[in-house]
MDAnalysis code that builds the backbone (N, CA, C; Angstrom):
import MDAnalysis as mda
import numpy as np

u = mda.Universe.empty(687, n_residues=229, atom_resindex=np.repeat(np.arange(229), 3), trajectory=True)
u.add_TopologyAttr("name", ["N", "CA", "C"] * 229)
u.add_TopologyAttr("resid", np.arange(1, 230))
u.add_TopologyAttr("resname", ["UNK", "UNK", "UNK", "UNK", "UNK", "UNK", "UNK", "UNK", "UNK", "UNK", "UNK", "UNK", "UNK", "UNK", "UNK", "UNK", "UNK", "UNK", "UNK", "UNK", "UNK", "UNK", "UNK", "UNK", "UNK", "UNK", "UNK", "UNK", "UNK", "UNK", "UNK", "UNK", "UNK", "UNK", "UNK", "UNK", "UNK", "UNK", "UNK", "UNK", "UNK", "UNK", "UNK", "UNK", "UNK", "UNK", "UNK", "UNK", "UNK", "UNK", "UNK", "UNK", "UNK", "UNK", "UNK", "UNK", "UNK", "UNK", "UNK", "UNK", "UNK", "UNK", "UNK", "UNK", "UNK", "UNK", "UNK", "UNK", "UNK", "UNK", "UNK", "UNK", "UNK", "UNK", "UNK", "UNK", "UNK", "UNK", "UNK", "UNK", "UNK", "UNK", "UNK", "UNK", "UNK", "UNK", "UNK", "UNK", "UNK", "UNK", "UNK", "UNK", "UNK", "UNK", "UNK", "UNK", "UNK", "UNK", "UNK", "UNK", "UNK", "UNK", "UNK", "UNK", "UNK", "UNK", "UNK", "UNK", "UNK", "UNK", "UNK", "UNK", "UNK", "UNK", "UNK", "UNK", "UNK", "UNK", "UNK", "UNK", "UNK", "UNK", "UNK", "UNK", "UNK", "UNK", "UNK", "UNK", "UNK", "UNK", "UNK", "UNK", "UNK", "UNK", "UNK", "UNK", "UNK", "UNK", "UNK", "UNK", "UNK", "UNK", "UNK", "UNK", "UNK", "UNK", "UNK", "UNK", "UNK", "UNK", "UNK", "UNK", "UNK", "UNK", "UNK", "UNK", "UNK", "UNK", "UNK", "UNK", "UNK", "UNK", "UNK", "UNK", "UNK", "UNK", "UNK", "UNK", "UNK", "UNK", "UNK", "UNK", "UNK", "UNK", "UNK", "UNK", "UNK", "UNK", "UNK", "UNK", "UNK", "UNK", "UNK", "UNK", "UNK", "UNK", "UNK", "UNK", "UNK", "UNK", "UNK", "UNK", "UNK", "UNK", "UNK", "UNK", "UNK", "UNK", "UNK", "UNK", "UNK", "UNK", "UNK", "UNK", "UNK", "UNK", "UNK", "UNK", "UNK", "UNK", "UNK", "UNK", "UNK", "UNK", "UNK", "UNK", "UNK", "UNK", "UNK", "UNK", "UNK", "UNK", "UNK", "UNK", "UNK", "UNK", "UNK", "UNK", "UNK"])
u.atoms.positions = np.array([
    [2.174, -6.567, 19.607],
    [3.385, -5.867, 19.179],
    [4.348, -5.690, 20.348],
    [5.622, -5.699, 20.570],
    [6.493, -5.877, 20.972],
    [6.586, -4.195, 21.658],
    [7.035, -3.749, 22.822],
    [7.011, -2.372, 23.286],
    [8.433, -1.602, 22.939],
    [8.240, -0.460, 22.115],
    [8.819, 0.306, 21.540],
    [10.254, 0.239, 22.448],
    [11.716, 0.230, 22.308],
    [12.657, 0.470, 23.739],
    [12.559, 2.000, 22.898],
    [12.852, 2.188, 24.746],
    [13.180, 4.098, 24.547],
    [14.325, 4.722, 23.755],
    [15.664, 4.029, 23.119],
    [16.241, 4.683, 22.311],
    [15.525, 4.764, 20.795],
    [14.961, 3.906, 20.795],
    [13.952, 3.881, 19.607],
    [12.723, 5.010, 19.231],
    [12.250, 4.973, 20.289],
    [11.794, 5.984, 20.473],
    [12.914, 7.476, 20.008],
    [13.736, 7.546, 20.932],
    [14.428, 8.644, 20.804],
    [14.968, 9.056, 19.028],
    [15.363, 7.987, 18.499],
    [16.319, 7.752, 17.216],
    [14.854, 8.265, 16.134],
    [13.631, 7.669, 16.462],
    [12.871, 8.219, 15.569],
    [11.967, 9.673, 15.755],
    [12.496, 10.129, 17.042],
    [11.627, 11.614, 17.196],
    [12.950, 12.537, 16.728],
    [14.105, 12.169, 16.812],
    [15.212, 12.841, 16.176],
    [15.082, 12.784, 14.557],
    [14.419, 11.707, 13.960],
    [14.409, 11.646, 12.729],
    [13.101, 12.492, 12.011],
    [12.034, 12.962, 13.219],
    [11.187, 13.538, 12.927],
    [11.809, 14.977, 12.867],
    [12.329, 15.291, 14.033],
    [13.336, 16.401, 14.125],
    [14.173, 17.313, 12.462],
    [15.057, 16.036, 12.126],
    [16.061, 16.384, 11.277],
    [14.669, 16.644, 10.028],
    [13.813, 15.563, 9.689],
    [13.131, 15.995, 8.299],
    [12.315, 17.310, 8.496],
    [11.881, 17.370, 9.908],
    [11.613, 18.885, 9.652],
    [12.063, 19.856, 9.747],
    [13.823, 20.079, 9.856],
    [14.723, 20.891, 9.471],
    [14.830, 21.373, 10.396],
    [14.510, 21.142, 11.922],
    [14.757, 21.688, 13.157],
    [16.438, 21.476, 13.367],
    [17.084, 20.272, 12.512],
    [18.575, 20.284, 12.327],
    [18.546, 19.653, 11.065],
    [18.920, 20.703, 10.287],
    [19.249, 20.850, 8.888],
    [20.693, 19.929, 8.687],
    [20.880, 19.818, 7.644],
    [21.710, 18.997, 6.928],
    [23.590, 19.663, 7.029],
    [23.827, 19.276, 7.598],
    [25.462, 19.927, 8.277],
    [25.432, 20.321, 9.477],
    [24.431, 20.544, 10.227],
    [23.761, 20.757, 11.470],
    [24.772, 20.189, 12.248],
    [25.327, 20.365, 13.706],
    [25.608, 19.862, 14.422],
    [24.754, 19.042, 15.247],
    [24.376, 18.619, 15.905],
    [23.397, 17.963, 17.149],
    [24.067, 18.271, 18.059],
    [23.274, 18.974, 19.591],
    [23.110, 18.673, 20.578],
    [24.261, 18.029, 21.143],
    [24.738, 17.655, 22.507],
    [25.579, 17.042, 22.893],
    [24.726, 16.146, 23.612],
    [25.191, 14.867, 24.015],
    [24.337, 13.753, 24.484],
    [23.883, 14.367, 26.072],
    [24.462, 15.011, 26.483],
    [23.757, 15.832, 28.133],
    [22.743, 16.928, 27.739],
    [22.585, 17.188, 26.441],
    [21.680, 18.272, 25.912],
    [20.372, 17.066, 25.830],
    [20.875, 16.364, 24.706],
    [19.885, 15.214, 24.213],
    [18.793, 14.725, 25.543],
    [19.864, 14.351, 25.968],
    [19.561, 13.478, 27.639],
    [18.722, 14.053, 28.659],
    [18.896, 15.985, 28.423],
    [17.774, 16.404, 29.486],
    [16.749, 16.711, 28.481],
    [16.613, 16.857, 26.918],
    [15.843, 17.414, 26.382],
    [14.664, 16.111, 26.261],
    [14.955, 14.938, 26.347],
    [14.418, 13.886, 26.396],
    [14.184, 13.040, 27.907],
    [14.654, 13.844, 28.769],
    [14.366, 13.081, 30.077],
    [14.788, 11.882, 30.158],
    [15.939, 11.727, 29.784],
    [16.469, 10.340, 30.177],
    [18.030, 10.423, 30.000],
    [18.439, 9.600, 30.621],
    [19.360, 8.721, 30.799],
    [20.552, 9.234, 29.435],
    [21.952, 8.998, 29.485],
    [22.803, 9.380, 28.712],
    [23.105, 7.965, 27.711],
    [22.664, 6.943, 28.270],
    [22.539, 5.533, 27.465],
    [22.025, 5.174, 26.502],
    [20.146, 5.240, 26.885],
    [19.693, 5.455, 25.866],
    [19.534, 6.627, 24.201],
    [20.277, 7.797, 24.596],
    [21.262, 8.505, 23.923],
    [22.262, 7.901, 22.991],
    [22.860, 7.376, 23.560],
    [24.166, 6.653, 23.097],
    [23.674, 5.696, 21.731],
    [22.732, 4.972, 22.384],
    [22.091, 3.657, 21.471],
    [21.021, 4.376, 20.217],
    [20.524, 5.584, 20.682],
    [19.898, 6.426, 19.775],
    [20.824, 7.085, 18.408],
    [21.706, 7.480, 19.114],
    [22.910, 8.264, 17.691],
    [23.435, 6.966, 17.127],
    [23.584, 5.712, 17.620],
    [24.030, 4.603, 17.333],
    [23.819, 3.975, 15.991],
    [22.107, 4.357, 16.168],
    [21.369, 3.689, 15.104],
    [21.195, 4.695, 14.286],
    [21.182, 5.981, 14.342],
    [21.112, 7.125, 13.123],
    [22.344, 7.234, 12.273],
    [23.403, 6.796, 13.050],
    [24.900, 6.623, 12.750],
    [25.207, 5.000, 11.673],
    [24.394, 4.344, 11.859],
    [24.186, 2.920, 10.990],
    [23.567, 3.406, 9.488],
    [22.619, 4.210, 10.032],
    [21.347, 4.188, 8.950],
    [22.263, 4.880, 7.699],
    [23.227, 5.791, 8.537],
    [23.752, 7.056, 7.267],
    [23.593, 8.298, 7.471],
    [22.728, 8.623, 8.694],
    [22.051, 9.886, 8.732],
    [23.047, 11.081, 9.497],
    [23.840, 10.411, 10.213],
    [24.708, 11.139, 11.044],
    [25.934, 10.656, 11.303],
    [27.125, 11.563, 11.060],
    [28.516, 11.204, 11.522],
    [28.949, 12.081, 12.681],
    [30.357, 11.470, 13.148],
    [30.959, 12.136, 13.824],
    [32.025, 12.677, 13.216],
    [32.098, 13.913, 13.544],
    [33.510, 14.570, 13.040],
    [34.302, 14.849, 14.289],
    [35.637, 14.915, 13.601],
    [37.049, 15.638, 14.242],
    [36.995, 16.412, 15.296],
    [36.964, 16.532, 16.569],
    [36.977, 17.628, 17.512],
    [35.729, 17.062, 18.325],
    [34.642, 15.894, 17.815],
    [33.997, 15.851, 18.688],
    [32.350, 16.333, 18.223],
    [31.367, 15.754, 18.824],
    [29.965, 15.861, 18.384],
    [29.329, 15.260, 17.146],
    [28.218, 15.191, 17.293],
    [27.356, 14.112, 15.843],
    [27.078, 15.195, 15.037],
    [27.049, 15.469, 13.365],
    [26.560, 15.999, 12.767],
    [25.556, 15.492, 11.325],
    [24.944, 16.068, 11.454],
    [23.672, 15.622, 10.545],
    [24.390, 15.574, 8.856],
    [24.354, 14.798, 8.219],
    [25.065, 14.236, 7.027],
    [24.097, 15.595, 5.954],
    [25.338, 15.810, 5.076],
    [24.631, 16.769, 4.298],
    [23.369, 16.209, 3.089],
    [24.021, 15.101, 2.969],
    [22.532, 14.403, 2.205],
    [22.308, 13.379, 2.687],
    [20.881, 13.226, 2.700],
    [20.251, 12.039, 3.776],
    [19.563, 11.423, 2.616],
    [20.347, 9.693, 2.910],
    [19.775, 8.704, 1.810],
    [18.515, 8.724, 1.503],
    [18.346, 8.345, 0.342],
    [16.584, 7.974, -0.078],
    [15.850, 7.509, 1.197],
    [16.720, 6.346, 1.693],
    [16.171, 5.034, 2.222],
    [15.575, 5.804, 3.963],
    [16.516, 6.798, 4.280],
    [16.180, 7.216, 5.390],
    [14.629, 7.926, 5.542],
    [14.226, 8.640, 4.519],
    [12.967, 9.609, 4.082],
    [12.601, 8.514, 3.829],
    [12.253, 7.265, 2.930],
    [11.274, 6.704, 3.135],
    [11.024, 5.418, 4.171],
    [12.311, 5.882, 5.324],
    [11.582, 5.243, 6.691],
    [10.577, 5.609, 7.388],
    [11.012, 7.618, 7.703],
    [10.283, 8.266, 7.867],
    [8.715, 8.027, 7.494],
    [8.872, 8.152, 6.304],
    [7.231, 8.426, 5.627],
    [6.331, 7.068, 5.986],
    [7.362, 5.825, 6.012],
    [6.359, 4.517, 6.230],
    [5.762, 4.417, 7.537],
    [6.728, 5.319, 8.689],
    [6.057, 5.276, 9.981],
    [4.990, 6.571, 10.245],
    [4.948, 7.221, 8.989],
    [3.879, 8.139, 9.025],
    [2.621, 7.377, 8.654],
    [2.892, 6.425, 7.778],
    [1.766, 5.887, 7.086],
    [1.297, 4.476, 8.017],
    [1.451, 4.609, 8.725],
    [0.768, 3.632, 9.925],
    [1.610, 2.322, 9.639],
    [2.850, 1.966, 9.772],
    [3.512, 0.424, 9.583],
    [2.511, -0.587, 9.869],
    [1.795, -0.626, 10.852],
    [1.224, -2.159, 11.311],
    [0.251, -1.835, 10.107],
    [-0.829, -0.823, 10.015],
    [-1.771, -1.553, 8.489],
    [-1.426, -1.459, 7.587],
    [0.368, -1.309, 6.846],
    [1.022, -1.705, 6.257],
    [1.074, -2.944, 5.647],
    [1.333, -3.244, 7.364],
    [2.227, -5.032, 7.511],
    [0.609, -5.930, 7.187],
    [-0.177, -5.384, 7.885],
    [-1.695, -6.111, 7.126],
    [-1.870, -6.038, 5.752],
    [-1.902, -4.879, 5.274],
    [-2.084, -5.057, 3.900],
    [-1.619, -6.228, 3.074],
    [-0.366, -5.831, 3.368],
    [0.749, -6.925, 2.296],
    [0.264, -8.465, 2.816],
    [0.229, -8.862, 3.988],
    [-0.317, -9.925, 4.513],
    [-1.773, -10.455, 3.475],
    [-3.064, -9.370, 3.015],
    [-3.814, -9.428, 2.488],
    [-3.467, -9.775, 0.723],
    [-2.483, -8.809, 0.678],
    [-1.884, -8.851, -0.943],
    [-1.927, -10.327, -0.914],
    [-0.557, -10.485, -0.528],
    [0.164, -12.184, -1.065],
    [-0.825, -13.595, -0.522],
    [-2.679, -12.959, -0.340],
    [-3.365, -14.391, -0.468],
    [-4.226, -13.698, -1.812],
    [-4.822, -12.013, -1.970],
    [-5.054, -12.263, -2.867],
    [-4.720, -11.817, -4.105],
    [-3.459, -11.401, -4.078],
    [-3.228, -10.827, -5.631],
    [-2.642, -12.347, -6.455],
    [-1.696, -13.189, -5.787],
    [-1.296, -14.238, -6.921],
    [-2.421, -15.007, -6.856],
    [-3.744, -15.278, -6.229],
    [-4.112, -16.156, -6.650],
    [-5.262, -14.898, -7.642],
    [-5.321, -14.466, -7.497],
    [-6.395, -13.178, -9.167],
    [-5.635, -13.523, -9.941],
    [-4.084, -13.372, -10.338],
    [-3.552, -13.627, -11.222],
    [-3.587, -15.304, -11.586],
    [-3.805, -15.625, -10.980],
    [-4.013, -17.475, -11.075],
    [-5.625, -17.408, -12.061],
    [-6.443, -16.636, -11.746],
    [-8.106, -16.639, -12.125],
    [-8.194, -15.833, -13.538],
    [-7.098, -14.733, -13.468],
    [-7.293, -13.634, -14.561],
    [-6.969, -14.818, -15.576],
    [-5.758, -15.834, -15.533],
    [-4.995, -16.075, -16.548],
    [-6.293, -17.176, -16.969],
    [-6.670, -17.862, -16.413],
    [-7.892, -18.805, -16.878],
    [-8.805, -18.015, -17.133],
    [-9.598, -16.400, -16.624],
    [-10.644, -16.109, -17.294],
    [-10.789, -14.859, -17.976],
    [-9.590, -14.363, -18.208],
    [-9.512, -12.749, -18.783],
    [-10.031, -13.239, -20.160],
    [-10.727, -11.844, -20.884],
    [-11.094, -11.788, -21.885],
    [-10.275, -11.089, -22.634],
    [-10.447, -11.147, -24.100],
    [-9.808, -10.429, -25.336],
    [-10.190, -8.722, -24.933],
    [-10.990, -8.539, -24.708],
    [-10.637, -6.592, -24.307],
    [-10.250, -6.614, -22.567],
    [-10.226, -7.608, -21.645],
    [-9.508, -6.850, -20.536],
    [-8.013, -7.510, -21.095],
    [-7.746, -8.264, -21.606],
    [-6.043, -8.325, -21.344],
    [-6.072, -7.190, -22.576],
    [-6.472, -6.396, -23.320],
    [-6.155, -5.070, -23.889],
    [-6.394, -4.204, -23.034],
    [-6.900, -4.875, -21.919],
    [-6.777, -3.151, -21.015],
    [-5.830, -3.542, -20.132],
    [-5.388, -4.271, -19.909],
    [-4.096, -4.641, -19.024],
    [-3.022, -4.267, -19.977],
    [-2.619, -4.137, -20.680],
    [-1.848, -3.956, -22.157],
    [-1.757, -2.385, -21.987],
    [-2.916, -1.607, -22.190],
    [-2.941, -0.733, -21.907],
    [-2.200, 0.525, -20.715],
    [-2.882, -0.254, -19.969],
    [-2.198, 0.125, -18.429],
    [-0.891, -0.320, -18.055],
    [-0.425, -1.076, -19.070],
    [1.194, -1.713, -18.696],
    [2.101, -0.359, -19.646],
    [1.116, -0.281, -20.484],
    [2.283, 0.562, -21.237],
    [1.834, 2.164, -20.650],
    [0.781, 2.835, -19.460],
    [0.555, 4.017, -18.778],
    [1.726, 3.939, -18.202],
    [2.207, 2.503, -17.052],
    [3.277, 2.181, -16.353],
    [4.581, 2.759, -16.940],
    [4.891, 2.416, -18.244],
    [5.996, 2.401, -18.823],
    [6.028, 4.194, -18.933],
    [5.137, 5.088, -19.786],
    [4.998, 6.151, -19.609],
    [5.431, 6.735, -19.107],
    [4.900, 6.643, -17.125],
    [4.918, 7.292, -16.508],
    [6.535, 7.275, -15.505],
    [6.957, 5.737, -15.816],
    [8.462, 5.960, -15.369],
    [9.091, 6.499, -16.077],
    [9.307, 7.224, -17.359],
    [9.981, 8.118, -17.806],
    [9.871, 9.244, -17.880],
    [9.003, 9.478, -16.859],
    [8.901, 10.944, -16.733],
    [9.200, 11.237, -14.933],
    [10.600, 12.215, -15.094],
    [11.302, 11.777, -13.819],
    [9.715, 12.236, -12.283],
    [8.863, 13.427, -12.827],
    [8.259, 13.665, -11.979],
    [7.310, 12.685, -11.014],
    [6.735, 11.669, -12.064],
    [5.723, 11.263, -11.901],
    [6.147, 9.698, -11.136],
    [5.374, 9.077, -10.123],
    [5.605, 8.205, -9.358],
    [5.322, 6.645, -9.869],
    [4.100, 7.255, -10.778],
    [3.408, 5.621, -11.577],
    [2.430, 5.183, -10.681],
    [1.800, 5.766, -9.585],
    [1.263, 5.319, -8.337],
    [-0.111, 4.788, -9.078],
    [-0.850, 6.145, -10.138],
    [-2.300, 5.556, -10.684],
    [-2.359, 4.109, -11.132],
    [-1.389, 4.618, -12.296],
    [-1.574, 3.459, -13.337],
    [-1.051, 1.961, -12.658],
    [-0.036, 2.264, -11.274],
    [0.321, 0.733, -10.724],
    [-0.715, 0.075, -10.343],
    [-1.883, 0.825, -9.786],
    [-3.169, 0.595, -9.021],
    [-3.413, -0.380, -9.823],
    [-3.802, 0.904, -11.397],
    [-4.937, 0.665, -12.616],
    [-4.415, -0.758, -12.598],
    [-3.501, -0.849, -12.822],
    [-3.031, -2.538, -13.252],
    [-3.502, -3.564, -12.651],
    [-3.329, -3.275, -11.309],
    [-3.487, -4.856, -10.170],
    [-5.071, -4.063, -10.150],
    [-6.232, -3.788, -10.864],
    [-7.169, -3.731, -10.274],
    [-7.281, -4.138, -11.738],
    [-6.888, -4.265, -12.994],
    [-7.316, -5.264, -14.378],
    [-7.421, -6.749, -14.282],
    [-6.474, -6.617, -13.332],
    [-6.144, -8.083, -13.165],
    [-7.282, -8.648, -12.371],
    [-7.585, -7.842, -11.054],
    [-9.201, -8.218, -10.154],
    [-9.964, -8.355, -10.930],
    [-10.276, -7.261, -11.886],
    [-11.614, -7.582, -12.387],
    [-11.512, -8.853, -13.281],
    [-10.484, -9.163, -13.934],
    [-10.732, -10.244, -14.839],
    [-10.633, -11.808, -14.506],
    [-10.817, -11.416, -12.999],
    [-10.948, -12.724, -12.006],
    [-13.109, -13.457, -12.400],
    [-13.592, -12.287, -12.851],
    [-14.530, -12.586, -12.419],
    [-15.252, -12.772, -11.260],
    [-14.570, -12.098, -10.319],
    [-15.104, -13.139, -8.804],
    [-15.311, -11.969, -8.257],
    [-17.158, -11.414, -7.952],
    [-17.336, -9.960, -8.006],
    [-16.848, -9.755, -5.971],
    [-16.665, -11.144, -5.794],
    [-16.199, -10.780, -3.810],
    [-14.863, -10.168, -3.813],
    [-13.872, -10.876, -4.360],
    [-12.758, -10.685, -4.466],
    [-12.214, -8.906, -5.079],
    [-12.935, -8.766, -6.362],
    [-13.314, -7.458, -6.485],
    [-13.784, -6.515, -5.588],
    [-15.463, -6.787, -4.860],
    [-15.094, -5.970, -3.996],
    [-14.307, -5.771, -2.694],
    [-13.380, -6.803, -2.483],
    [-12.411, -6.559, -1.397],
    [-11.371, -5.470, -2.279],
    [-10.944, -5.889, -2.724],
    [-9.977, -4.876, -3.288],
    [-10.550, -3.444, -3.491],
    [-11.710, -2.848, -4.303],
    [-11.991, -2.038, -4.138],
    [-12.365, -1.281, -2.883],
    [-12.655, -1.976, -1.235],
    [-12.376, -1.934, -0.485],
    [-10.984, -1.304, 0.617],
    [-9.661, -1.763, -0.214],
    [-8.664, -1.349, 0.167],
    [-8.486, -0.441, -0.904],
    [-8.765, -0.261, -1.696],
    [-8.321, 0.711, -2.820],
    [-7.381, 2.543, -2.028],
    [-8.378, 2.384, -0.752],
    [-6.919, 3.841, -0.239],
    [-5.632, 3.060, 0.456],
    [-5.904, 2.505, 1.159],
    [-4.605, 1.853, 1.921],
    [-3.505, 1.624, 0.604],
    [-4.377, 0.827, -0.404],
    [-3.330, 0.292, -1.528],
    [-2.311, 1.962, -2.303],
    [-3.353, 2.898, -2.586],
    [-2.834, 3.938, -2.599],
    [-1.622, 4.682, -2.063],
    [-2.104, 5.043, -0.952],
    [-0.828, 5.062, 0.655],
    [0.401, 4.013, 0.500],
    [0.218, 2.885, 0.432],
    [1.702, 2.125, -0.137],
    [2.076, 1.974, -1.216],
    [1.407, 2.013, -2.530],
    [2.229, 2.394, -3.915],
    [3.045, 3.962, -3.547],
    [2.302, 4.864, -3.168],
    [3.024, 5.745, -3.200],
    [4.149, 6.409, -2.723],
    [4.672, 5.210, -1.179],
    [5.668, 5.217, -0.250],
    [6.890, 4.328, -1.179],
    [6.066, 3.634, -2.130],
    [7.074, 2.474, -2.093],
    [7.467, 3.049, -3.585],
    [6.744, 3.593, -4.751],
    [7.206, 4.218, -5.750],
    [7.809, 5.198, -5.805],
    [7.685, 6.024, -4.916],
    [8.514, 7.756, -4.427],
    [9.761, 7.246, -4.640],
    [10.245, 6.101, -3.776],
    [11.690, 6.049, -3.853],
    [12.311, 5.918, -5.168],
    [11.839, 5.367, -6.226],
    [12.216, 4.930, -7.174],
    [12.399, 6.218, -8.275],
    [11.648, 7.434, -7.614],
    [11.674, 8.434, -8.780],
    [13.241, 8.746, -9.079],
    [13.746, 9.071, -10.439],
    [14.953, 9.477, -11.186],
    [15.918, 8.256, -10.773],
    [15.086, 6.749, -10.495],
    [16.160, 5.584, -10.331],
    [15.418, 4.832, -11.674],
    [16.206, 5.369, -12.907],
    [15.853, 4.349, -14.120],
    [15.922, 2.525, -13.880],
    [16.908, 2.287, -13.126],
    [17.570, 0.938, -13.608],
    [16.559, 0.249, -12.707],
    [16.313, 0.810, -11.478],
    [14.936, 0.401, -10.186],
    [13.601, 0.646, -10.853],
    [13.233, 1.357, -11.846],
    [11.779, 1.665, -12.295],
    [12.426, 0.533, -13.450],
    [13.045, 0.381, -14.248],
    [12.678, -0.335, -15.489],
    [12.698, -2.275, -14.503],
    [12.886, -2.510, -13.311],
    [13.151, -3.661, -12.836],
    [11.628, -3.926, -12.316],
    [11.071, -2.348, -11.922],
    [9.672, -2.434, -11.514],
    [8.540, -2.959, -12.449],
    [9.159, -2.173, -14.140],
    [8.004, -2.095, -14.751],
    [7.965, -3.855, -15.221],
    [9.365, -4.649, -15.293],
    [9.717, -6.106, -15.627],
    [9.033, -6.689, -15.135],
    [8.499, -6.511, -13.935],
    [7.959, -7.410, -12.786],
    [6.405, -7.269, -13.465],
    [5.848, -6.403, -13.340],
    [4.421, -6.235, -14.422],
    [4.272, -6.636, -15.176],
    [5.303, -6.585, -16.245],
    [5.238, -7.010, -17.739],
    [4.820, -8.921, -17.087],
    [5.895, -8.890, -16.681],
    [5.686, -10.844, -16.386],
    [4.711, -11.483, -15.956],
    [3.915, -10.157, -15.032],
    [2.522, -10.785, -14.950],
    [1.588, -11.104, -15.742],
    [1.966, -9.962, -16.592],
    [0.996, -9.545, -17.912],
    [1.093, -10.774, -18.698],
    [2.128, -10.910, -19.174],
    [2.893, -12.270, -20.228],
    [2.415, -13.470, -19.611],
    [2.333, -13.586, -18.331],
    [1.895, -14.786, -18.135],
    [0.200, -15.446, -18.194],
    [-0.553, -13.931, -17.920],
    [-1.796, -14.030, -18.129],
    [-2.615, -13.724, -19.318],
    [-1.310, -13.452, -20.454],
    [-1.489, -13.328, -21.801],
    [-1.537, -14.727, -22.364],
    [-0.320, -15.683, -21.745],
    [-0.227, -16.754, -22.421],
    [-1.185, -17.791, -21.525],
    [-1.840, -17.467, -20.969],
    [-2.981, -18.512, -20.067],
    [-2.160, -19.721, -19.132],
    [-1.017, -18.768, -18.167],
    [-0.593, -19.682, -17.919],
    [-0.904, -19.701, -16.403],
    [-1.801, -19.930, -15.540],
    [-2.141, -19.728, -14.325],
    [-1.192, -19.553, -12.764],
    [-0.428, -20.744, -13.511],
    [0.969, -21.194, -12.053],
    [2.015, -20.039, -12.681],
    [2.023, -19.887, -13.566],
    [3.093, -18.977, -13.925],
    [2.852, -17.617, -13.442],
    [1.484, -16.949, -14.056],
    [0.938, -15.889, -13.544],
    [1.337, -15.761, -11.779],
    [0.810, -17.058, -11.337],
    [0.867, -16.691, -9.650],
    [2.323, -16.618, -9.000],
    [2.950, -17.177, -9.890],
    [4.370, -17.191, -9.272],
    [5.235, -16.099, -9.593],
    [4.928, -15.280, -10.856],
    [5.248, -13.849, -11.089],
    [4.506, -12.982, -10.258],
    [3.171, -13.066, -9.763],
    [2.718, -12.539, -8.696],
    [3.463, -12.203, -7.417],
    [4.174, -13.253, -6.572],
    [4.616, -13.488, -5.359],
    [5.920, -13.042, -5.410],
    [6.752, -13.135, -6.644],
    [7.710, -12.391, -6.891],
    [7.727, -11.137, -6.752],
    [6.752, -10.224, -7.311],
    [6.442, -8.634, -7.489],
    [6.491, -8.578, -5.709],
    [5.405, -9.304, -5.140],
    [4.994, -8.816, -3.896],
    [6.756, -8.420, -3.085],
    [7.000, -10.360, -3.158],
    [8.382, -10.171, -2.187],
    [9.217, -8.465, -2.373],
    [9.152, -8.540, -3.715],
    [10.510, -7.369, -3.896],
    [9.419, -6.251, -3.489],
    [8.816, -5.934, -3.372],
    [8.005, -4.790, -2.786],
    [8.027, -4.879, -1.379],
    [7.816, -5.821, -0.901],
    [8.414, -6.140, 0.411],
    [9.801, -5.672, 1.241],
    [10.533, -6.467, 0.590],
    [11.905, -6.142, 0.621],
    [12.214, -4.221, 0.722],
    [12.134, -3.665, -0.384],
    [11.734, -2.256, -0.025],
    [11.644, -1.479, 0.675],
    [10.319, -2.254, 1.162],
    [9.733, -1.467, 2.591],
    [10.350, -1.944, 3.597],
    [11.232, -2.716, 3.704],
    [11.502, -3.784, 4.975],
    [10.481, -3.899, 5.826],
    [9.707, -4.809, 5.284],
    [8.474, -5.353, 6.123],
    [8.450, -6.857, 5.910],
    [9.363, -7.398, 5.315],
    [9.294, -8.735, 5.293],
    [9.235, -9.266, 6.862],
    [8.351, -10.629, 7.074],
    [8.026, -10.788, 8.516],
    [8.659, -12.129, 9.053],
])
């Protein structure tokens, strides 16, 4: 891995800062000679720090002078936060793990699912649907339940138990990556599309199809998180 530069550092202990309300939302910040001794460094790396909080959305400058903390802080910013809580690099593994084995299960389900698991995939597609209309709820179970219908109806009890294997990690990123989507209808009904197509494809026994609706889901989950590599 590549070594952190120190405004980076700085831009994300400020972002730890602001979510824990040590500077609330209209907040002024600090002046960069405040910043600069409170961080032991340099007025530069400062500079390049508000730089990038100032890109993201998180902070403007106003009239008269000084950065102030934006009264609402985008979705996208909180779930930067939370992904570097949730360990990014076994993130970036995971998904690495996904996209060898989830499209090809869906390649195996569609040649060997049976008449009661594609009713339990059926099932669990429509928990999915459920649970995005209800603004509280994330869909995190039932996203699992799904991509783990699809394992089992691989038949292939290794492959199964790898997945049941990751079963927390997989947890930890449905739930970073579905949070955002709560009270975004037009983003949850694009989510639940992407399922359905898997489903449809391993309904109609179509293997290449299945896998290629697979790799699709992944990318845009990807994308998301910005972890594409």
């Amino acid at each position: 891995m590549k070594k952190e530069k120190v405004s980076q550092k700085i831009s994300r202990e400020l972002l730890v800062m602001i979510d824990r309300g040590e500077f609330p939302p209209g907040s002024k910040l600090p002046t960069e000679k405040e910043l600069a001794d409170l961080f032991s460094v340099s007025r530069m790396p400062i500079r390049e720090a508000l730089s990038v909080l100032r890109a993201m959305g998180l902070i403007s400058s106003q009239q008269g002078g000084g950065s102030y903390v934006e009264e609402r802080i985008p979705t996208s910013i909180s779930q930067h936060f939370h992904i570097q809580k949730a360990d990014e690099e076994s993130i970036r593994n995971l998904f690495e793990m996904r996209k060898i084995l989830e499209p090809e299960a869906a390649y195996l389900a569609a040649l060997r699912r049976t008449p009661d698991e594609l009713t339990k995939m059926k099932e669990v597609l429509k928990w999915i649907e459920e649970d995005f209309i209800l603004k509280e709820k994330t869909g995190r179970e039932a996203d699992f339940e799904f991509h783990r219908t699809i394992m089992q109806a691989t038949h292939n009890p290794v492959m199964i138990h790898m997945f049941e294997n990751l079963s927390s990690l997989y947890h930890k990123v449905l739930e970073i990556t579905l949070k955002q989507n709560v009270g975004l209808a037009r983003k949850r009904e694009i989510v639940y599309k992407e399922h359905e197509n898997i489903y449809l494809a391993i309904e109609a026994e179509e293997p290449e199809l299945a896998k290629v609706q697979s790799i699709i889901h992944l990318k845009n989950v990807e994308k998301k998180m910005d972890l594409s590599l």
